[in-house]
C-alpha positions as CSV (number, residue, x, y, z in Angstrom):
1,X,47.4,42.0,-13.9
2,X,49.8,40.3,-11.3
3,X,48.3,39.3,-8.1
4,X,50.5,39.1,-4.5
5,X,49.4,38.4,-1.0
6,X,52.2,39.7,0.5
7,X,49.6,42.3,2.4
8,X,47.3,38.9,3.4
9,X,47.4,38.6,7.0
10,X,44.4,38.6,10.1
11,X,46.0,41.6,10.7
12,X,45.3,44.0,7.6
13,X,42.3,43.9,6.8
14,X,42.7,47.1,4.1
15,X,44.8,45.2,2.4
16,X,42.3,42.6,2.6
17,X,40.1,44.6,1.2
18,X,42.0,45.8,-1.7
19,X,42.7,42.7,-2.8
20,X,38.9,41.6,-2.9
21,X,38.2,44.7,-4.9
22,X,40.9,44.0,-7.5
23,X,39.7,40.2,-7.9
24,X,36.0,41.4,-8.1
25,X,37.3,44.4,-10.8
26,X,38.9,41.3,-12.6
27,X,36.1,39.3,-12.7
28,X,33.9,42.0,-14.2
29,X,36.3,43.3,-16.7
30,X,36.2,39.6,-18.4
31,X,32.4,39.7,-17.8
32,X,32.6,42.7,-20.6
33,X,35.0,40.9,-22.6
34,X,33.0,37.6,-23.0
35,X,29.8,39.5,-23.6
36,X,26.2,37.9,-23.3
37,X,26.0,35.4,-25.9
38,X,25.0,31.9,-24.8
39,X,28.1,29.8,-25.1
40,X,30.6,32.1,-23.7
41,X,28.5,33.2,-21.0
42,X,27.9,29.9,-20.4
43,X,31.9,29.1,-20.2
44,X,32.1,32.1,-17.0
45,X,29.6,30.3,-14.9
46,X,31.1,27.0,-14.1
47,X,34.6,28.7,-13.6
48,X,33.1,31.4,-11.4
49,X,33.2,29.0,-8.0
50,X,36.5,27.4,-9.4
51,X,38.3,31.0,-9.5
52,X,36.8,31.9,-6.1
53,X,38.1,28.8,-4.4
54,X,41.4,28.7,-5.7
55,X,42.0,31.9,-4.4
56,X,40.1,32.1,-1.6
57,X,38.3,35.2,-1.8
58,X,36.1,35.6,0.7
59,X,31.8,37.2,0.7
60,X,30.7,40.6,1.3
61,X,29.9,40.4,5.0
62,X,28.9,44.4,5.2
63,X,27.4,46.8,3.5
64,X,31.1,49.4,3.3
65,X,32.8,46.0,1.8
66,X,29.6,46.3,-1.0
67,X,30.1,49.9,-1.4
68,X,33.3,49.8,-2.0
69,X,33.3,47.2,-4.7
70,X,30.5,49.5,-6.4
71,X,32.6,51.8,-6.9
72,X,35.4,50.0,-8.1
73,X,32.8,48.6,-10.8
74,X,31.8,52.7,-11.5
75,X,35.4,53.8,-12.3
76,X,35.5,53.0,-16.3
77,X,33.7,55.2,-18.9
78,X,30.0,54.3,-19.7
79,X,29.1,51.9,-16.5
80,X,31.9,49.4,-18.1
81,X,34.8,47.9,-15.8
82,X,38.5,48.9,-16.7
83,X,41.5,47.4,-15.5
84,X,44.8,48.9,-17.5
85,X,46.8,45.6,-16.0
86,X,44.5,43.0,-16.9
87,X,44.8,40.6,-19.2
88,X,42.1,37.6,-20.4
89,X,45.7,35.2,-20.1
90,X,46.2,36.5,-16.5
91,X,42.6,34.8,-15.7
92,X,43.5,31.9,-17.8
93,X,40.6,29.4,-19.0
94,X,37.0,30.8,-17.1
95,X,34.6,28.2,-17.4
96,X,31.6,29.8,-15.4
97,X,28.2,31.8,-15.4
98,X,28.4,34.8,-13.2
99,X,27.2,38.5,-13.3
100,X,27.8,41.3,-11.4
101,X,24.5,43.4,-10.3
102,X,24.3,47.1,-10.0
103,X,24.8,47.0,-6.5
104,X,28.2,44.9,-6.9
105,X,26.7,41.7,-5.5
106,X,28.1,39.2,-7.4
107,X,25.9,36.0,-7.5
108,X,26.4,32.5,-9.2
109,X,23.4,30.7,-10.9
110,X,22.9,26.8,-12.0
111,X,23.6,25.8,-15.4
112,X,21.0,23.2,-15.5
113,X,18.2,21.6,-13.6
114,X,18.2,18.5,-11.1
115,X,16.4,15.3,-12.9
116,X,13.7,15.2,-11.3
117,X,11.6,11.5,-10.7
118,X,7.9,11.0,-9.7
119,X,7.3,7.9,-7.7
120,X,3.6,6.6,-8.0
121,X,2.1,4.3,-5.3
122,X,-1.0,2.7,-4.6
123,X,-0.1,1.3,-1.3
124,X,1.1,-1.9,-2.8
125,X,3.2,-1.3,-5.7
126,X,5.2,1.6,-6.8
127,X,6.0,2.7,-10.3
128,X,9.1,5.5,-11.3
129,X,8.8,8.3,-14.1
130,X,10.9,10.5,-15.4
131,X,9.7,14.3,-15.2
132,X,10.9,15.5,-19.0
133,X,13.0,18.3,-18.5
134,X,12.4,19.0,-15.0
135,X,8.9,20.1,-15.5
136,X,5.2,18.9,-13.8
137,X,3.0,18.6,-16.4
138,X,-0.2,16.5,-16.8
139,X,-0.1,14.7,-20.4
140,X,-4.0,13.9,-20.2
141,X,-6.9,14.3,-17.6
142,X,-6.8,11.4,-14.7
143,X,-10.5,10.7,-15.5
144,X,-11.5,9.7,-19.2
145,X,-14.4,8.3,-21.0
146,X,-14.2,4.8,-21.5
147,X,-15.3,2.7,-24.5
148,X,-16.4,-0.8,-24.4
149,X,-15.1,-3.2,-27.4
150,X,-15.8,-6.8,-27.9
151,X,-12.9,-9.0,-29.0
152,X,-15.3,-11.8,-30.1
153,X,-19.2,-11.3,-30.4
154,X,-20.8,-11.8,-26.9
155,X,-23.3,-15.0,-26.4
156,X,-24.0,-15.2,-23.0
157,X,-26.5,-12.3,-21.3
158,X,-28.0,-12.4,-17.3
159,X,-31.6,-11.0,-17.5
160,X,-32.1,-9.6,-14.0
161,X,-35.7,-8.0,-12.7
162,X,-37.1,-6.2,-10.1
163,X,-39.3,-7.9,-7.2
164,X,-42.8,-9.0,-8.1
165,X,-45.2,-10.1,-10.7
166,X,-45.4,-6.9,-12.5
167,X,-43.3,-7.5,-15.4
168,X,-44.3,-10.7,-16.1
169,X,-47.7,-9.8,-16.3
170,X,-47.0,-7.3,-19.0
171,X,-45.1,-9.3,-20.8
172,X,-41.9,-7.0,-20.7
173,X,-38.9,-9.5,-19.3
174,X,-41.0,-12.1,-22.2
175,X,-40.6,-9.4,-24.9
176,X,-36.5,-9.1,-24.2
177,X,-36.1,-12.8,-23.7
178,X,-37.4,-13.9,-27.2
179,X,-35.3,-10.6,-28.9
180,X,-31.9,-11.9,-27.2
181,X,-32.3,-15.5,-28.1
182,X,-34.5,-15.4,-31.6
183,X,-33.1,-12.1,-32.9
184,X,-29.4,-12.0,-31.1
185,X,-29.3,-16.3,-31.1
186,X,-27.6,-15.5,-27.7
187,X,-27.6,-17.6,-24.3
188,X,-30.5,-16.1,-21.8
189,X,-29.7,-16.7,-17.8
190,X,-32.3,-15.9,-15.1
191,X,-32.1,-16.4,-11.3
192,X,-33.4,-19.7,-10.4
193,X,-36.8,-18.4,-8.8
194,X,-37.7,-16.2,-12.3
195,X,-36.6,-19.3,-13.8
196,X,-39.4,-21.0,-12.2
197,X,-41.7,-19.1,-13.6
198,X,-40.6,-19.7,-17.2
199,X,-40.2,-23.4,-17.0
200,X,-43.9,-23.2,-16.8
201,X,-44.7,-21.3,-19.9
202,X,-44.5,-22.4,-23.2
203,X,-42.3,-22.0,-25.8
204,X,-39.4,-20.3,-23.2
205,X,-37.9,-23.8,-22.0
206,X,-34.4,-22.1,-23.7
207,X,-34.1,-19.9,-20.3
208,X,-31.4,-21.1,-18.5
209,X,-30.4,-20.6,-14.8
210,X,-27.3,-20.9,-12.1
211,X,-27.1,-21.8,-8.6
212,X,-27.5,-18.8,-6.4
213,X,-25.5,-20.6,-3.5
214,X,-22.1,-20.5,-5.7
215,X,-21.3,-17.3,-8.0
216,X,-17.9,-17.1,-7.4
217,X,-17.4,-17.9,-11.5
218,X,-20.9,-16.5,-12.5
219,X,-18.8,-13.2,-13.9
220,X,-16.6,-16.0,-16.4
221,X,-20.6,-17.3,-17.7
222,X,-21.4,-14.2,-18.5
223,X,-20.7,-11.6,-21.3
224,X,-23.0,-8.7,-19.8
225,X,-26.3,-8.2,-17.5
226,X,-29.4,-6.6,-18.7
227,X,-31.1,-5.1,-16.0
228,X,-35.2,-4.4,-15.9
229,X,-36.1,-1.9,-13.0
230,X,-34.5,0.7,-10.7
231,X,-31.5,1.5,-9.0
232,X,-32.2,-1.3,-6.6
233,X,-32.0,-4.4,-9.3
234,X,-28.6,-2.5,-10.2
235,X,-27.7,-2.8,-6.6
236,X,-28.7,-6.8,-6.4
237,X,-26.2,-6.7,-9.8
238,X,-23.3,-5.2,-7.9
239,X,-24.2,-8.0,-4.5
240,X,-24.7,-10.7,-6.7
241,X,-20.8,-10.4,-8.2
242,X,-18.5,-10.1,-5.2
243,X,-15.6,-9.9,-7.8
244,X,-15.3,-9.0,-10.8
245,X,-18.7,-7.7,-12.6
246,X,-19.7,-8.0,-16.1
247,X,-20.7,-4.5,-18.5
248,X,-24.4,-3.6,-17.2
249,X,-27.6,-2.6,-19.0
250,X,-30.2,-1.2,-17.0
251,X,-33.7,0.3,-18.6
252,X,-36.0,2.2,-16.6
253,X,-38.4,0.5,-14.8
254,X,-38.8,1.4,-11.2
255,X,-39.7,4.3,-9.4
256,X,-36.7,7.1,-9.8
257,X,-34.5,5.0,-11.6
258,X,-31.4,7.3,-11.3
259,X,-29.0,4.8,-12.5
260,X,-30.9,3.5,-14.9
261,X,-30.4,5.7,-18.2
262,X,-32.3,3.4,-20.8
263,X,-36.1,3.3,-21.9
264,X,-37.4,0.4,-21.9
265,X,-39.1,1.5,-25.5
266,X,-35.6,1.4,-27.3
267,X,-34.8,-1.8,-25.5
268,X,-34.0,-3.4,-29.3
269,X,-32.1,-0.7,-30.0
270,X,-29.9,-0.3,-27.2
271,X,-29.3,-3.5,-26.9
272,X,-28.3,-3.9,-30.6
273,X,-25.8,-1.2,-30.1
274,X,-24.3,-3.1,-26.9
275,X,-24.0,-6.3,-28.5
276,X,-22.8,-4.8,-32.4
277,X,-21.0,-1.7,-31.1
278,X,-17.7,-2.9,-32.3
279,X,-19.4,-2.5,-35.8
280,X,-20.8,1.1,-35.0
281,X,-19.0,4.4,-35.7
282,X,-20.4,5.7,-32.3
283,X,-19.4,2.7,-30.4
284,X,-20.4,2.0,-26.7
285,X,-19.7,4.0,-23.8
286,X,-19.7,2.8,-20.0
287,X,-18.8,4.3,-17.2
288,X,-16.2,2.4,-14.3
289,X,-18.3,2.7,-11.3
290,X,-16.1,2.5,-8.2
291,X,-17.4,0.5,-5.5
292,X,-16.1,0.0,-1.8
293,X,-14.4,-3.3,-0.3
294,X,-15.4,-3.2,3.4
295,X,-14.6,-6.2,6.1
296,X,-15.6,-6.7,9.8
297,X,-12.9,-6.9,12.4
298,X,-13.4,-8.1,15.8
299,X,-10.5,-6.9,18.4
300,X,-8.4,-6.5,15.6
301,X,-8.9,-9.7,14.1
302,X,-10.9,-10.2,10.9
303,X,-14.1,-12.0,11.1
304,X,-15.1,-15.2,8.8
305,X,-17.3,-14.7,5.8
306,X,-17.8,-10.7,6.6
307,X,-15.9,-8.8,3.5
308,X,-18.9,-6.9,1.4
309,X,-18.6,-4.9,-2.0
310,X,-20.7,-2.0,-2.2
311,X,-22.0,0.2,-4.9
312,X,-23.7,3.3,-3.0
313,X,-22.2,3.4,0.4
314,X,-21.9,1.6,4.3
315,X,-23.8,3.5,6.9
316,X,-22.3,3.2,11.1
317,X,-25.4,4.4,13.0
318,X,-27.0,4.3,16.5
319,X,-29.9,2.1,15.3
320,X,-32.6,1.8,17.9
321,X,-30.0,2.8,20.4
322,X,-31.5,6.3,22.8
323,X,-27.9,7.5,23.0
324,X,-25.8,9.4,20.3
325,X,-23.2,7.0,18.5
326,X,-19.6,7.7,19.4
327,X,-17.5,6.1,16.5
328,X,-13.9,6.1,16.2
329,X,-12.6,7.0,12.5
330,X,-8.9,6.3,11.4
331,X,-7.3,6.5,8.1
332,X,-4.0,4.9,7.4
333,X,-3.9,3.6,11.1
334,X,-4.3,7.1,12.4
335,X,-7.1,8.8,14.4
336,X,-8.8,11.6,12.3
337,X,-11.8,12.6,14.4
338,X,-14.9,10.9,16.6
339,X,-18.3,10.9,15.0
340,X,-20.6,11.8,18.0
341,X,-23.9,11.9,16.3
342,X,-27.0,9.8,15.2
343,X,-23.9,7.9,12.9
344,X,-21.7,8.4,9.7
345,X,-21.5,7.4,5.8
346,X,-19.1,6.6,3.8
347,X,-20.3,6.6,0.0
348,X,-18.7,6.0,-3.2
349,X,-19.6,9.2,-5.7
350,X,-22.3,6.8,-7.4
351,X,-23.8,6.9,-3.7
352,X,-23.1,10.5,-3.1
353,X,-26.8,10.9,-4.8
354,X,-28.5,8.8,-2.4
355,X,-28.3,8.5,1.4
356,X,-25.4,10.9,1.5
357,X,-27.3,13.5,-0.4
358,X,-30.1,13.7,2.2
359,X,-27.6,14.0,5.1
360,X,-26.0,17.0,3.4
361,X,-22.9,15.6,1.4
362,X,-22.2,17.0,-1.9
363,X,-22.9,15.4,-5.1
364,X,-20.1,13.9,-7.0
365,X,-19.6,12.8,-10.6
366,X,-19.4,9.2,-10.7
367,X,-16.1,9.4,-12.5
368,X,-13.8,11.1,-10.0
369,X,-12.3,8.7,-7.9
370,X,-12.9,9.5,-4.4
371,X,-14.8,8.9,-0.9
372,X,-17.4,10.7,0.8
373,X,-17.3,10.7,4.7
374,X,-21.0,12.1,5.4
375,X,-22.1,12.7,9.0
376,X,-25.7,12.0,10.0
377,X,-26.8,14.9,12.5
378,X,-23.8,15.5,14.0
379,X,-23.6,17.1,17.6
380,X,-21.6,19.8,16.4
381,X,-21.5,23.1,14.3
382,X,-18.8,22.4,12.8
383,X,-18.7,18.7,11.7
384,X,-19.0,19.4,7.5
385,X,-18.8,16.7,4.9
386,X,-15.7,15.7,3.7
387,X,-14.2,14.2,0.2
388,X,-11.3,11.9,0.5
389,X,-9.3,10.6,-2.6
390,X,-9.7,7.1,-3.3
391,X,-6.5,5.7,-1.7
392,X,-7.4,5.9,2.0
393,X,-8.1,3.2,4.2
394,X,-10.6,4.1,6.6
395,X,-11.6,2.4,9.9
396,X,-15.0,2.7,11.8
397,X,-14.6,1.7,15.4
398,X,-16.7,1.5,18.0
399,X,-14.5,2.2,21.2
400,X,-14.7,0.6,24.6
401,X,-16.1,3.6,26.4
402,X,-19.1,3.8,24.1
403,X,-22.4,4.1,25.7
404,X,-24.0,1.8,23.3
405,X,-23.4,-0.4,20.5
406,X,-24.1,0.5,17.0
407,X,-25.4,-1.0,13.8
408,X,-23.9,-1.3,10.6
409,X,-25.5,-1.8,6.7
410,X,-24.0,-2.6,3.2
411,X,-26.5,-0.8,0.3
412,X,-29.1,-0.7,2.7
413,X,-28.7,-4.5,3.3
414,X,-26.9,-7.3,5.5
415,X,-27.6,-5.0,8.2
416,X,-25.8,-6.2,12.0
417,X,-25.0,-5.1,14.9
418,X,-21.4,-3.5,16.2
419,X,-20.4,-4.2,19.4
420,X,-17.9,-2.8,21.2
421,X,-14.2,-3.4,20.1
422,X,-15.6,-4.0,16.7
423,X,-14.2,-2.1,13.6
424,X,-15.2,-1.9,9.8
425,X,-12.7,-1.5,7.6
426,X,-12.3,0.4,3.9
427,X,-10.9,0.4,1.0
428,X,-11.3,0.5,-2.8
429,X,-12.2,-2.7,-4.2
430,X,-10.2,-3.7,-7.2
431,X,-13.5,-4.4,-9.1
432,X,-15.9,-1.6,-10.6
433,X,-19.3,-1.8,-11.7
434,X,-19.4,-0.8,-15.6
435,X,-22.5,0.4,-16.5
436,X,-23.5,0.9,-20.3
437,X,-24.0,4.7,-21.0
438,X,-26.7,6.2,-23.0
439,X,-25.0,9.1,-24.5
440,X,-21.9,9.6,-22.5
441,X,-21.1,9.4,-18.7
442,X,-20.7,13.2,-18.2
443,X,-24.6,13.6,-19.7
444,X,-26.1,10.6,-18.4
445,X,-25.6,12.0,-15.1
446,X,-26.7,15.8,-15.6
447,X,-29.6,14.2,-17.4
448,X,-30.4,11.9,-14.0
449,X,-30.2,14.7,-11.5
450,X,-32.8,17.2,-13.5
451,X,-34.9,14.2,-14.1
452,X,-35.1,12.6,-11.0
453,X,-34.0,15.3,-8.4
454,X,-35.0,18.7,-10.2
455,X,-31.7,20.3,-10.0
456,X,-31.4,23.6,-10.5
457,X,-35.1,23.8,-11.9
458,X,-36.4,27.6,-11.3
459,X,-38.5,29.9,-13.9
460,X,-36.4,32.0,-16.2
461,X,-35.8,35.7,-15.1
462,X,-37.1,38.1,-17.4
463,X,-35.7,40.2,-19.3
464,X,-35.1,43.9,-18.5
């Protein structure tokens, strides 16, 4: 078919018209001819827009410029679009995907996909991937269960107690002493006060100590801590390595004892299967616990010797103070809300079963990497708990205007006063606690709230 824009002018806009319908005709007659298989229909997209620009047809701007090309479409037998003087060499080479709907809008789709990237960052590094064929997908879960394997056989344990006489007394810490060093031939370190106490009995002048004023390269000493008591003596684990912290053991001996998954009747066992689990077929799980790095700022300028690690959580509150605490709370260097209340709590999920439990926050699973930001008797009905992931930086600040000052603690401990213009900041640390599971993190920690917190515990309904 021979093409002429003699009739192309401003002016005649019938001609105009014609003309479009004739291309558009054209275009569907050699969408029949190709047919729908994949490489030729392929071929008519890309040439689609090439066709259209060279000859500068313009869009349907109404809806009589749509009708009209509908029926041009209509004219040929069966719903198919004649054209007695076209021609596939007329057209020449059509290199493009195209299709013609039933209400003549004629409408051009991609070929292929924009690559697409992901850019990862943790705030100080970033890291590029490419999405495979254009699609999000996860490859595995972000949280998995983490096995512990020894490249060499450890020889170096800490034996950390609880406070008091008790366990002396019964002879416990004496009975896993004389295991690890007659039965394992390992290295046994106590804290220099215990070690005190056996430098005076006999037989146990193989205990060894450290000095409790340096610890900076206690974690290099040691291969892993066995813990005898409670949650606390877990907590004086976690503030007696302000770095890095060796694999922990910890068997029951306190009151609740919620971190503490081991009886201290499979002691030999358990600690059998930490030191040989390389030689095991179920091997040794632990589970990264993440603590928080937090630092006191005065006026926006960081204070000497006042960066803390904690395991559970830091607590801003009112102290002995009559007023309500008013603390200012940023993350990433930008205000999120005022705590006006008797203070606030920002726990780690191992935490989120302690303080931040009894003040109402949910209870997390100490694998999912996130932040708890707790109020403590808020004055307001709508101040609710909140979970944040573990990449924000938070900021507690106690503004000028306050009425009072307020006091700050790290697990419970190092507690100190806030004055105004003084800020706390947090973070992740870099270093977890590992803790030595009993079964597996997941049912260690189901196991823990039943036994010490009576979740879910109600009578069975009966039957109809």
């Amino acid at each position: 078919m021979e093409i002429t824009n003699s009739n192309w002018s401003p002016d005649g806009k019938e001609a105009s018209k014609n003309l479009r319908i004739q291309l558009l005709a054209l275009v569907c007659l050699e969408w029949q001819y190709y047919g729908f298989d994949g490489q030729n229909v392929n071929k008519l997209h890309e040439g689609q827009r090439n066709f259209a620009a060279e000859t500068g047809v313009p869009s349907f701007s109404n809806n009589s410029d749509r009708e009209l090309m509908s029926k041009s479409i209509r004219k040929g037998n069966n719903g198919n679009c004649t054209s007695s003087d076209s021609s596939d060499e007329d057209l020449g080479p059509v290199e493009a995907n195209m299709c013609a709907s039933a209400t003549g809008v004629v409408r051009v789709q991609s070929r292929k996909k924009a690559e697409m990237f992901l850019v990862r960052t943790d705030g100080i590094s970033c890291t590029r991937e490419k999405v495979t064929e254009s699609s999000l997908a996860f490859t595995h879960p972000s949280t998995q269960q983490q096995m512990l394997m020894w490249k060499s056989t450890p020889k170096t344990v800490l034996l950390l107690k609880k406070l008091g006489p008790e366990l002396m007394e019964e002879a416990k810490e004496l009975q896993v002493v004389s295991f690890l060093y007659h039965q394992e031939k390992m290295n046994v370190l106590v804290e220099p006060d215990v070690h005190d106490i056996f430098a005076r009995i006999p037989g146990f002048g193989f205990v060894q100590t450290f000095y409790s004023q340096d610890t900076s390269d206690l974690h290099m000493r040691v291969d892993f801590v066995a813990c005898l008591g409670g949650d606390g003596v877990i907590l004086h684990a976690s503030n007696l390595f302000r770095g890095a912290v060796p694999p922990v053991v910890s068997f029951n001996l306190g009151s609740l004892g919620f971190l503490t998954s081991h009886r201290f009747e499979d002691y030999r066992q358990d600690l059998t299967q930490v030191i040989h689990g390389n030689n095991t077929l179920d091997g040794v799980y632990i589970t990264l616990r993440m603590r928080l790095r937090c630092e006191i700022f005065r006026n926006g300028k960081a204070v000497p010797g006042k960066v803390f690690d904690v395991l559970n959580e830091i607590v801003v509150d009112r102290g002995y103070n009559p007023y309500l605490s008013k603390v200012e709370c940023y993350e990433h260097d930008r205000l999120i809300t005022k705590v006006q209340g008797d203070g606030v709590i920002v726990a780690t999920p191992t935490g989120s079963t302690a303080y931040s439990t009894a003040a109402g926050g949910s209870m997390v699973h100490p694998n999912v990497p996130c932040m708890l930001f707790t109020p403590i008797c808020p004055h307001s009905l709508s101040f609710r708990p909140v979970i944040l992931p573990d990449s924000a930086r938070l900021e507690l600040k106690i503004p000028d205007d306050a009425r009072s000052n307020a006091w700050v603690s790290f697990d419970g401990k190092r507690r100190q006063q806030l004055s105004r213009g003084h800020s706390v900041r947090i973070s992740m640390s870099e270093h977890p606690l590992p803790t030595v599971n009993k079964s597996d993190q997941t049912g260690d920690w189901f196991h823990s709230l039943i036994r010490c917190l009576n979740w879910n515990e109600r009578l069975d309904q009966k039957a109809l």
